[in-house]
PABADREN-668820 format. One record per residue (C-alpha): residue number from 0; residue in three letters; x, y, z. Coordinates in Angstrom, 2 decimals. Example, Ala and Ser with C-alpha at 12.3 -4.5 7.8 and 13.67 -1.06 7.14 Angstrom:
2
{marmi 0 'ALA' {12.30 -4.50 7.80}}
{marmi 1 'SER' {13.67 -1.06 7.14}}
***
This chain:
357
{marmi 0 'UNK' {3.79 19.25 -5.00}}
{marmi 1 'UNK' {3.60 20.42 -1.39}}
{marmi 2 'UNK' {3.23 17.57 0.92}}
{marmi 3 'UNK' {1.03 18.87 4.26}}
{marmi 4 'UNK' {0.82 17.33 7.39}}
{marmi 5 'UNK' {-2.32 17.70 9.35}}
{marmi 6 'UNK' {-2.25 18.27 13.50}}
{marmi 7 'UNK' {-3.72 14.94 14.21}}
{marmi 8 'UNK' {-0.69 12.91 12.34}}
{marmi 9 'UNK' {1.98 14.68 14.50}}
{marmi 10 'UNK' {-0.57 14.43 17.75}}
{marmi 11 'UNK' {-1.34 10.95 16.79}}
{marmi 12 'UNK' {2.69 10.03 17.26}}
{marmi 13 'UNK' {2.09 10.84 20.86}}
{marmi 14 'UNK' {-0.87 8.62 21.38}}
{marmi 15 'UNK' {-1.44 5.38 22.73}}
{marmi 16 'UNK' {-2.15 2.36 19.82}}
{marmi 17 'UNK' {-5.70 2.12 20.99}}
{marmi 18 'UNK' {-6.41 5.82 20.49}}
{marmi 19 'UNK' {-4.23 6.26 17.52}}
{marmi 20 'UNK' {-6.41 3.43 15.69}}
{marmi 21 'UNK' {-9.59 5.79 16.66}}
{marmi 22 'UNK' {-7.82 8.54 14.93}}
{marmi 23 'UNK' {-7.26 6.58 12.10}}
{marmi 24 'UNK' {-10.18 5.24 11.30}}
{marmi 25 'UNK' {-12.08 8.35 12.08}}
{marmi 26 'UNK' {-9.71 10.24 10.02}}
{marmi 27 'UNK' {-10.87 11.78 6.10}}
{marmi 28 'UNK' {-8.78 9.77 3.79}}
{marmi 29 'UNK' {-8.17 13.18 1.66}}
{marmi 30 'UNK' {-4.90 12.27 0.02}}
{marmi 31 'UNK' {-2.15 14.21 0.12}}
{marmi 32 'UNK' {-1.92 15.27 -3.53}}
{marmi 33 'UNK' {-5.55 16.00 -3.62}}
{marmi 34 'UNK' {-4.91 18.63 -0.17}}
{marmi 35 'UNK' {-2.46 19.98 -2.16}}
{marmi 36 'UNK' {-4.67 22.07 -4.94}}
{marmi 37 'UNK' {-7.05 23.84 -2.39}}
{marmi 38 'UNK' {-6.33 27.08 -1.59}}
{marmi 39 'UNK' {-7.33 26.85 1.70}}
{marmi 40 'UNK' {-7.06 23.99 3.85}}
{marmi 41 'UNK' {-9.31 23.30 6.87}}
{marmi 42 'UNK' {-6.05 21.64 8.61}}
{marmi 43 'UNK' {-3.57 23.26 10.55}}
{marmi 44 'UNK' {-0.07 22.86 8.40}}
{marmi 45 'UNK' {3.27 22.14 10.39}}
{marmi 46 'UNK' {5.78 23.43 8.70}}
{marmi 47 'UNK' {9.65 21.64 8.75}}
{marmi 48 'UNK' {12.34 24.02 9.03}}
{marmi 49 'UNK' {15.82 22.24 8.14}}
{marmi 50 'UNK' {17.49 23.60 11.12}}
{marmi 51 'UNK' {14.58 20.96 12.79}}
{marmi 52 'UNK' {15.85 18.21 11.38}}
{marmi 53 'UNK' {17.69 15.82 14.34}}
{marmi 54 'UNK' {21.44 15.15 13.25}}
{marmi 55 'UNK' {21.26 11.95 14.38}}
{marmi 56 'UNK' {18.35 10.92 11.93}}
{marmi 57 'UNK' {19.26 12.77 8.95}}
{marmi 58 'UNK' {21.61 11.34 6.40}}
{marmi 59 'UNK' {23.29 13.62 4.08}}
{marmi 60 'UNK' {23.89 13.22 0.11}}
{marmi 61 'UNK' {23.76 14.80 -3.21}}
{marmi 62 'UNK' {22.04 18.16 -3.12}}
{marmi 63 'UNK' {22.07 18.89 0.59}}
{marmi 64 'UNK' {23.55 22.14 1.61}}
{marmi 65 'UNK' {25.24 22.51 4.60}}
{marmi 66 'UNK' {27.63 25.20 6.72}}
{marmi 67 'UNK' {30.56 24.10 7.96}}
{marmi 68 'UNK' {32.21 25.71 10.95}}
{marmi 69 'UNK' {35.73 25.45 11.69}}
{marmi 70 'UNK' {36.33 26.94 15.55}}
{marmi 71 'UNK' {38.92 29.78 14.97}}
{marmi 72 'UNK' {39.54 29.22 11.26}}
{marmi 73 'UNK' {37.09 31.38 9.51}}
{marmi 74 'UNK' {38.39 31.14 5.92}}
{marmi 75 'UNK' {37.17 27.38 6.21}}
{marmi 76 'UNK' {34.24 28.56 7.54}}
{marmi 77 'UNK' {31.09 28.91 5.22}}
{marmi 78 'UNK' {28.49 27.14 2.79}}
{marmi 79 'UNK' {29.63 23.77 1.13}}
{marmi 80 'UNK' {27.12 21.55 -0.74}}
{marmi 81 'UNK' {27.30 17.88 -0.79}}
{marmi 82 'UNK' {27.92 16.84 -5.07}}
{marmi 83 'UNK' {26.45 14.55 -7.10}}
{marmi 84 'UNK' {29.53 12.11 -5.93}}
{marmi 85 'UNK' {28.33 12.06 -2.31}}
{marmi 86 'UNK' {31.50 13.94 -1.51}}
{marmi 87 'UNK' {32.50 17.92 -0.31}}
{marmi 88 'UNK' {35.73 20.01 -1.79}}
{marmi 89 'UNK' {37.41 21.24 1.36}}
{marmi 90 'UNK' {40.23 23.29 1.92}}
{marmi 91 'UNK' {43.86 20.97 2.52}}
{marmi 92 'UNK' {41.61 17.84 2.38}}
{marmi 93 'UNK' {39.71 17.76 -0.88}}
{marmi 94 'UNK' {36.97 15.51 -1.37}}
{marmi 95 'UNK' {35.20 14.10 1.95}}
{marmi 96 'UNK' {32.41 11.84 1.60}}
{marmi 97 'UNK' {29.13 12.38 3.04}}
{marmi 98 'UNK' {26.86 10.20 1.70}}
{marmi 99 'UNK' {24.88 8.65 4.15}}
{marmi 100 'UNK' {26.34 10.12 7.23}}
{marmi 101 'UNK' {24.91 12.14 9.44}}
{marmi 102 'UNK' {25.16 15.67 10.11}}
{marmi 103 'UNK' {27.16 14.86 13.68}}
{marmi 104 'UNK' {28.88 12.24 12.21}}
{marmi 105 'UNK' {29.84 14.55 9.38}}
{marmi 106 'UNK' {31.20 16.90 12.20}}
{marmi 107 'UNK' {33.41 14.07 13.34}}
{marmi 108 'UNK' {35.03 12.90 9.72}}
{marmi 109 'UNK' {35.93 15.98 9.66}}
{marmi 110 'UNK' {37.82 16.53 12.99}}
{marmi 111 'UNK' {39.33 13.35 11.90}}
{marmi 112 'UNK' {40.81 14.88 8.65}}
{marmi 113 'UNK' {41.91 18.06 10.17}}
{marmi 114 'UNK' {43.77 16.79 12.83}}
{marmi 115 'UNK' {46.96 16.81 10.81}}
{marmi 116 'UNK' {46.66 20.50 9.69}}
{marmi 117 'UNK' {44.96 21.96 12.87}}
{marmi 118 'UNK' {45.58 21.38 16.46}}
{marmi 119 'UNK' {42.31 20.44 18.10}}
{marmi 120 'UNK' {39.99 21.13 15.50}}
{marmi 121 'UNK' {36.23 21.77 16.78}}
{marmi 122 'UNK' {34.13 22.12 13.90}}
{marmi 123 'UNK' {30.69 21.51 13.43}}
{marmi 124 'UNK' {28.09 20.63 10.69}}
{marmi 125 'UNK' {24.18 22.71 9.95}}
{marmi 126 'UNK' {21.71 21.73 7.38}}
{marmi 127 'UNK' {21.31 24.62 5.60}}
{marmi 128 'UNK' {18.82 23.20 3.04}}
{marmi 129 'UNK' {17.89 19.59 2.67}}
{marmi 130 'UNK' {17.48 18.07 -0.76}}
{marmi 131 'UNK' {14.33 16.74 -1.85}}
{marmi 132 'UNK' {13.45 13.38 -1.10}}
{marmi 133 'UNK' {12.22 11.15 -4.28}}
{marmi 134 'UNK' {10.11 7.69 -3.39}}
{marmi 135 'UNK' {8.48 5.42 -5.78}}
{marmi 136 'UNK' {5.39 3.89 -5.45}}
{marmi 137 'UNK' {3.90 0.67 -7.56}}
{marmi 138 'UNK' {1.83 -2.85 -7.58}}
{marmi 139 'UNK' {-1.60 -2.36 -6.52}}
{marmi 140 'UNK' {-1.84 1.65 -5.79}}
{marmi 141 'UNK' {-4.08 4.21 -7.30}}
{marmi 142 'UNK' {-1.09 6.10 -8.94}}
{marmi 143 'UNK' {1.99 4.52 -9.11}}
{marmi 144 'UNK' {5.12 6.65 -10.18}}
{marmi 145 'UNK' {7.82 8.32 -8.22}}
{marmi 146 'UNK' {6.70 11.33 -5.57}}
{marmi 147 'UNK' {9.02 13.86 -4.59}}
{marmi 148 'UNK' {8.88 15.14 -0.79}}
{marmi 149 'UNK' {9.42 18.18 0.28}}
{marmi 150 'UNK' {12.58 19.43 1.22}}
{marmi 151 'UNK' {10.89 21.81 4.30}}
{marmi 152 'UNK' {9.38 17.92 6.03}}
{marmi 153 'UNK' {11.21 16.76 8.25}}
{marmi 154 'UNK' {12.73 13.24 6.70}}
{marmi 155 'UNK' {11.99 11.87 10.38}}
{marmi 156 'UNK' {8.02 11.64 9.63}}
{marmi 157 'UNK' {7.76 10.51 5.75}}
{marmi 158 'UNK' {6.61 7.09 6.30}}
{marmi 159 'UNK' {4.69 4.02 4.46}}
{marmi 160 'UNK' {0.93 5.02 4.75}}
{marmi 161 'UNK' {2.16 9.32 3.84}}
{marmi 162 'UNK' {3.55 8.24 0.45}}
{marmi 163 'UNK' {0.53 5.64 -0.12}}
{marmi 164 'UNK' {-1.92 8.97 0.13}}
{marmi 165 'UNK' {0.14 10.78 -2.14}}
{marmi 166 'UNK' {-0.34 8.02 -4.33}}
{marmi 167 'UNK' {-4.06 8.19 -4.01}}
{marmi 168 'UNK' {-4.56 5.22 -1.39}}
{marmi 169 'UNK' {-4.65 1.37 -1.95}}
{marmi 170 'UNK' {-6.50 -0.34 -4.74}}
{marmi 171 'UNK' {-8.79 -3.50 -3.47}}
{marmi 172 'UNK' {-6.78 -5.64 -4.36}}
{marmi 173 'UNK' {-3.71 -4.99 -2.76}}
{marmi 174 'UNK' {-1.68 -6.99 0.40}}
{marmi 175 'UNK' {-1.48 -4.66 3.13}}
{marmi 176 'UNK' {-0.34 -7.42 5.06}}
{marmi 177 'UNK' {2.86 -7.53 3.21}}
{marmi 178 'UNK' {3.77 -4.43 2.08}}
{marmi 179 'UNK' {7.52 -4.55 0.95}}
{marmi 180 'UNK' {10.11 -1.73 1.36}}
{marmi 181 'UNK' {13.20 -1.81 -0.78}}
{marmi 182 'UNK' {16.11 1.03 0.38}}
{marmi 183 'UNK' {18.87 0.75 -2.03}}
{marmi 184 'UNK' {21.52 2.67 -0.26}}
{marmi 185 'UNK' {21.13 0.38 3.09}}
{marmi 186 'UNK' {23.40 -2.66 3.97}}
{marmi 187 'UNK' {22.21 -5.67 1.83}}
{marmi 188 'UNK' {20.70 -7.33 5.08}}
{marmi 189 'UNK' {18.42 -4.01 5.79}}
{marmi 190 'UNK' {17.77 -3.38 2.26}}
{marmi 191 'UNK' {14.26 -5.40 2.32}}
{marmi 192 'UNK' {11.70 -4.46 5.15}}
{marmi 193 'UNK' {8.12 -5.41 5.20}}
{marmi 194 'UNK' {5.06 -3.69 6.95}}
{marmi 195 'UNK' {1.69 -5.08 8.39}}
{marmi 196 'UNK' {-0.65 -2.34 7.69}}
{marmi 197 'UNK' {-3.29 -4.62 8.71}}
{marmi 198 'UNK' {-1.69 -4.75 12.35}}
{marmi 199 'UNK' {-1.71 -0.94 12.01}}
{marmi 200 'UNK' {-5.61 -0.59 11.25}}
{marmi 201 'UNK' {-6.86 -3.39 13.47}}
{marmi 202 'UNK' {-4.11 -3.04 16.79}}
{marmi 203 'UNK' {-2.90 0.34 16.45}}
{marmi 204 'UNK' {0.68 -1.24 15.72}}
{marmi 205 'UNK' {2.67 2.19 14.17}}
{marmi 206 'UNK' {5.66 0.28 14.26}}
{marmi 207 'UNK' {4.60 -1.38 11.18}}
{marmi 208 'UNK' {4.20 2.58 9.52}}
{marmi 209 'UNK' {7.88 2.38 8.32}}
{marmi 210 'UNK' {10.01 5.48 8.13}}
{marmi 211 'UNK' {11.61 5.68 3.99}}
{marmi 212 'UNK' {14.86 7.33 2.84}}
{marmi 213 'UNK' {15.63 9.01 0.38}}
{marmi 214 'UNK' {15.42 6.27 -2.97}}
{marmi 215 'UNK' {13.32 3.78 -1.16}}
{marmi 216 'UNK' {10.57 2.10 -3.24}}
{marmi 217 'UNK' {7.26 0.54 -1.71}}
{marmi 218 'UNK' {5.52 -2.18 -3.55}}
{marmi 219 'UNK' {2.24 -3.61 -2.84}}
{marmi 220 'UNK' {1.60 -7.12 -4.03}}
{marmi 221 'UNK' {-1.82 -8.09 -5.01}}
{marmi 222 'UNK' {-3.71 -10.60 -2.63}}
{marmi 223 'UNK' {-3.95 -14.03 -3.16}}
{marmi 224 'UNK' {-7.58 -14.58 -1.76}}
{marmi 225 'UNK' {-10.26 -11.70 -1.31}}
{marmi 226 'UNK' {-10.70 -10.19 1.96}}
{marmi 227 'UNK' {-13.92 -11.06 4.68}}
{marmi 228 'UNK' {-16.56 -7.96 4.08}}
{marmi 229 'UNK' {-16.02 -6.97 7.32}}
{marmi 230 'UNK' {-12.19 -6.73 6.93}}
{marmi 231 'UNK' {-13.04 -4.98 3.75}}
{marmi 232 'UNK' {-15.08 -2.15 5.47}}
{marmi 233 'UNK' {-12.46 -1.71 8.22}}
{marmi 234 'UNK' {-9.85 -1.57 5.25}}
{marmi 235 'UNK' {-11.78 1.31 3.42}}
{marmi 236 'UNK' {-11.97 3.11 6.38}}
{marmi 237 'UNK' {-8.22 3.65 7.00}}
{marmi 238 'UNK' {-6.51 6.85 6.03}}
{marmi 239 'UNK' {-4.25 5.32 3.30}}
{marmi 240 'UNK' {-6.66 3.68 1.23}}
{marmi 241 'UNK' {-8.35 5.57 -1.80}}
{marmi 242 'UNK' {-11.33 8.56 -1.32}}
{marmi 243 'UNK' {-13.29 6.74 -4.04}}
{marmi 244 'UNK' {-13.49 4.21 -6.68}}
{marmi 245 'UNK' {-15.90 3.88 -9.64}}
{marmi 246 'UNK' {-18.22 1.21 -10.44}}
{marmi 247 'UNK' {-20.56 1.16 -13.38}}
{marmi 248 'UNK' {-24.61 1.55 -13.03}}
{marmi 249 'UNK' {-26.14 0.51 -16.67}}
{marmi 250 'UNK' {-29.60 0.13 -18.27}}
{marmi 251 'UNK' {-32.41 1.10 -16.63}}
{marmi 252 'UNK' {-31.60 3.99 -14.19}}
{marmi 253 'UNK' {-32.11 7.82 -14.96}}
{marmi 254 'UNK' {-28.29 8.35 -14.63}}
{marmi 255 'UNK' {-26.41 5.55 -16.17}}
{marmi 256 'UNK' {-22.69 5.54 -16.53}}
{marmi 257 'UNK' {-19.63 5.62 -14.68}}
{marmi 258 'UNK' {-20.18 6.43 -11.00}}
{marmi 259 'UNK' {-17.98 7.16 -8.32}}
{marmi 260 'UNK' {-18.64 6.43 -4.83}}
{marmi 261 'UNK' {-16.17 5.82 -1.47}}
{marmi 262 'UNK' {-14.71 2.14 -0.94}}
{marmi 263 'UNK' {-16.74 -0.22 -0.26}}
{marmi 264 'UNK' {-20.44 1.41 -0.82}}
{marmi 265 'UNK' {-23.43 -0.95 -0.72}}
{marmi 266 'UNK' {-24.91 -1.57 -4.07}}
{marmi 267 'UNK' {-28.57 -0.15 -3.27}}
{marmi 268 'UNK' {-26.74 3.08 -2.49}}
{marmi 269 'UNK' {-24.65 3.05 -6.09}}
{marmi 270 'UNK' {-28.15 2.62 -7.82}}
{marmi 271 'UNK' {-29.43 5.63 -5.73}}
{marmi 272 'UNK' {-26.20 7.11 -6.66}}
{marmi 273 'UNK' {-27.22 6.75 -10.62}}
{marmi 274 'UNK' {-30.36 8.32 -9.86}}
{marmi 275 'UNK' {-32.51 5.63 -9.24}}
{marmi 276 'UNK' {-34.60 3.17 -11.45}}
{marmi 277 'UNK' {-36.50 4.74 -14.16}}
{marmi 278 'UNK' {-40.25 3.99 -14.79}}
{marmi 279 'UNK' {-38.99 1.05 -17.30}}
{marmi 280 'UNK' {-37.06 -0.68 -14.91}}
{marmi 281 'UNK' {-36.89 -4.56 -13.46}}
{marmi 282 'UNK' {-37.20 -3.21 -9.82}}
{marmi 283 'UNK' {-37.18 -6.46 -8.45}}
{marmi 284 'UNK' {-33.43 -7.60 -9.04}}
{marmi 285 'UNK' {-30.62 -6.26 -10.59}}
{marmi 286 'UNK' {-27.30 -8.18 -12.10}}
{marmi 287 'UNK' {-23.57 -7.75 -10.33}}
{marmi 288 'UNK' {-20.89 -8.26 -13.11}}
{marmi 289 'UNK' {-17.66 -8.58 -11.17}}
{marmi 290 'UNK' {-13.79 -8.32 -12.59}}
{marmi 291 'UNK' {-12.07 -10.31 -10.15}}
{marmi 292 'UNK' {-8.20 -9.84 -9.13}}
{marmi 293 'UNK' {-7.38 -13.39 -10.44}}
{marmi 294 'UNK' {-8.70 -12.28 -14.08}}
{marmi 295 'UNK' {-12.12 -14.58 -13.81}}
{marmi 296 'UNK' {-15.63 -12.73 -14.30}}
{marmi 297 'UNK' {-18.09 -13.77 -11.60}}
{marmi 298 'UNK' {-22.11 -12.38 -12.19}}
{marmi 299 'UNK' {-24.63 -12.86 -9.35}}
{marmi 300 'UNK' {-28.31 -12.22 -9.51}}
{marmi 301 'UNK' {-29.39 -9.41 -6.70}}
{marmi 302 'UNK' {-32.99 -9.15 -5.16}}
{marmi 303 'UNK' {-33.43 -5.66 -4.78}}
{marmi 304 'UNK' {-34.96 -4.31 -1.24}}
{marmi 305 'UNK' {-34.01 -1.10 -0.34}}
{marmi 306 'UNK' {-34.32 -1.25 3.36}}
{marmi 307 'UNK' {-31.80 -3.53 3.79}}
{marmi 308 'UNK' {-28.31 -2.93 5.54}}
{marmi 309 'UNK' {-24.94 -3.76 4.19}}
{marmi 310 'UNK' {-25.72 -7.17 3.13}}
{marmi 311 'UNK' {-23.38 -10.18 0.85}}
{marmi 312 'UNK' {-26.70 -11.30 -0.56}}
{marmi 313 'UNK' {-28.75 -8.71 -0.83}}
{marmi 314 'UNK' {-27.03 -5.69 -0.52}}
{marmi 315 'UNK' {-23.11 -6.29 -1.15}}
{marmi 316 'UNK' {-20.32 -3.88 -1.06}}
{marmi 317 'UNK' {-18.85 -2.75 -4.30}}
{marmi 318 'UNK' {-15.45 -3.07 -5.50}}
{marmi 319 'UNK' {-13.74 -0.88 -8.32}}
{marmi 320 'UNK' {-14.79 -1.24 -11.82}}
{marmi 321 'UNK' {-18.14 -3.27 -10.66}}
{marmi 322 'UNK' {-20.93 -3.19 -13.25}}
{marmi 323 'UNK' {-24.59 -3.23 -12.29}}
{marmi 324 'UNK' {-26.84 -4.17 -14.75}}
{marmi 325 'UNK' {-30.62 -2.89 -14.49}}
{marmi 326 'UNK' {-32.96 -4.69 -17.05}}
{marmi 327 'UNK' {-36.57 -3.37 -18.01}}
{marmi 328 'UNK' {-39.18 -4.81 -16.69}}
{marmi 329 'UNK' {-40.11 -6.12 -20.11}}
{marmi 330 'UNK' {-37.48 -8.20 -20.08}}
{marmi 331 'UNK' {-36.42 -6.87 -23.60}}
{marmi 332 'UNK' {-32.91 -7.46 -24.52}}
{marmi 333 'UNK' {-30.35 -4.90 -23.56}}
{marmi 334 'UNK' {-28.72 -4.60 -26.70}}
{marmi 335 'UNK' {-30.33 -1.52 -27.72}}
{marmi 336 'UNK' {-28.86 0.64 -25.07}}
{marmi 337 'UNK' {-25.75 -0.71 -24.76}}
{marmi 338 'UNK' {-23.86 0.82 -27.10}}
{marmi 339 'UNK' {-24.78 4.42 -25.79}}
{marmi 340 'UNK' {-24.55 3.67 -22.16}}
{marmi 341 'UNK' {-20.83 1.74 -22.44}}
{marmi 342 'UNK' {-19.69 4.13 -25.05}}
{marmi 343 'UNK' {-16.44 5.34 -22.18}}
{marmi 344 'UNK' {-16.12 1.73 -21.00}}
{marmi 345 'UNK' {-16.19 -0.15 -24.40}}
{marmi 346 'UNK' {-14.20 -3.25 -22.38}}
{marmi 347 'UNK' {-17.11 -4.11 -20.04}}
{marmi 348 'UNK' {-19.33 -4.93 -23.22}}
{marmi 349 'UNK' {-16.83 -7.93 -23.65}}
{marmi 350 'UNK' {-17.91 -9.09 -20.51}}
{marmi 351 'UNK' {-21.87 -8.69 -21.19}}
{marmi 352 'UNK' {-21.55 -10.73 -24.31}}
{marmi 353 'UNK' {-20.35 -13.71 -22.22}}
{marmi 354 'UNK' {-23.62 -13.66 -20.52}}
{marmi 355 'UNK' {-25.82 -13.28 -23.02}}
{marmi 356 'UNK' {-26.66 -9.75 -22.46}}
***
């Protein structure tokens, strides 16, 4: 997996909030994983070399490679690489640690140990290759699971919302307003950090974007009350939250099945979506069958008018896994094309029977 920065994320650093949140919301939520398959890609790539990594950021550990230089001692002088130990095998010295130091701090351990062996040592520490970073992912997130980062990105950059597009955005349902980071190789009093993402979509806050280590895990907790439509829309709109989710279109529509559609799509434009009602159609309402986050099944009645805007009534975003229901105008019972129709989504039927479909 190649993980690609486009030029308005590094441009965007530079920016003040205001403009950074226009360049977010503006922004395609294409998710990093997704970018990854094209052959071509339509944004510019930055690439990381390790010798632009800033010492003072980077911490080193198991994997790293790195050349030592010892001023006027060139036997000591070559390619070491940091074990799976955390430590280095030096000349005289043996084992060093190095795990979680940085590279100019790694300079000056060094000096420190030499001093007995070599009068003013001056020796100095390059990344030759950086190991791969590894961050997991889980709660409410389109693909949980542990992503591995490139060694040739800078470690400086990989931050909350990066890994949440590599994960394939946000689900619904999740707290973005408490979005917890766990770093297992910081002090115990900086091991938990939480993020605001909300702060970040609606004031341009990047502090709240939090840089990760090498280890850390993000989990996103699912919300304890739904979110106002409007914050919803704003939500779907950032560049961490997912490309798409499906909802379900069944009965009478000329393409009924699984459909999938970006965040937040009004339900008149899911039905066009599925192709529209067919001649044996109820065009005058349809039924919403919702799963909601707290496990209870909500169904509202919808009067259908297709010149209406983004509406809670009448024309309601859709969340994932949302069912619309499309009777004939008959008002025969649904039964008969059930079976067919649900065939992929057998657990929705569940949900039908406790209405009476």
């Amino acid at each position: 997996m190649k993980c690609i920065k486009s030029e308005w994320y590094y441009r965007s650093r530079l920016l003040s909030p205001a403009l950074f949140l226009a360049v977010l919301l503006g922004c395609s939520s294409v998710s990093l994983a997704q970018l990854s398959t094209l052959p071509e890609l339509a944004i510019q790539e930055t690439p990381i070399t390790p010798s632009a990594l800033a010492p003072e950021r980077y911490s080193l550990d198991a994997g790293d490679r790195i050349y030592i230089e010892v001023f006027n001692v060139p036997d000591y002088s070559r390619e070491y690489q940091v074990l799976t130990d955390g430590t280095i095998s030096m000349p005289l010295i043996g084992a060093v640690p190095m795990r979680g130091v940085t590279l100019a701090q790694a300079g000056d351990v060094l000096n420190d140990r030499y001093r007995r062996f070599i009068h003013a040592p001056a020796i100095s520490v390059e990344l030759i290759a950086a190991r791969p970073m590894q961050i997991a992912i889980a709660g409410e997130i389109n693909r949980p699971g542990v992503y591995t980062i490139p060694p040739d990105v800078d470690p400086s950059t990989v931050t909350v919302t990066e890994v949440i597009q590599m994960a394939g955005g946000i689900t619904q349902s999740a707290n973005i307003q408490n979005v917890e980071v766990h770093s297992p190789h910081a002090q115990p009093q900086n091991s938990l950090k939480k993020a605001n993402l909300w702060a970040l979509v609606t004031k341009g806050d990047i502090t709240q974007d939090l840089q990760l280590q090498d280890g850390d895990t993000i989990f996103l907790s699912t919300a304890s009350t739904n979110i106002a439509p409007l914050e919803a829309q704003t939500l779907a709109s950032a560049s961490f939250s997912a490309d798409e989710i499906i909802v379900n279109v069944v009965g009478e529509v000329n393409s009924p099945g699984a459909i999938p559609v970006p965040p937040n799509t009004p339900l008149n434009q899911a039905l066009l979506a599925a192709g529209g009602f067919n001649d044996d159609a109820n065009q005058r309402s349809v039924e919403l069958i919702r799963l909601n986050p707290n496990g209870t099944v909500s169904q509202q009645t919808i009067d259908i008018d297709f010149s209406q805007g983004v509406n809670i009534a009448a024309n309601p975003p859709l969340r994932p896994n949302d069912t619309i229901v499309v009777n004939d105008s008959g008002l025969a019972t649904f039964s008969r094309t059930i079976d067919s129709v649900l065939s992929p989504i057998t657990g929705i039927f569940k949900i039908f029977r406790l209405f009476g479909f």
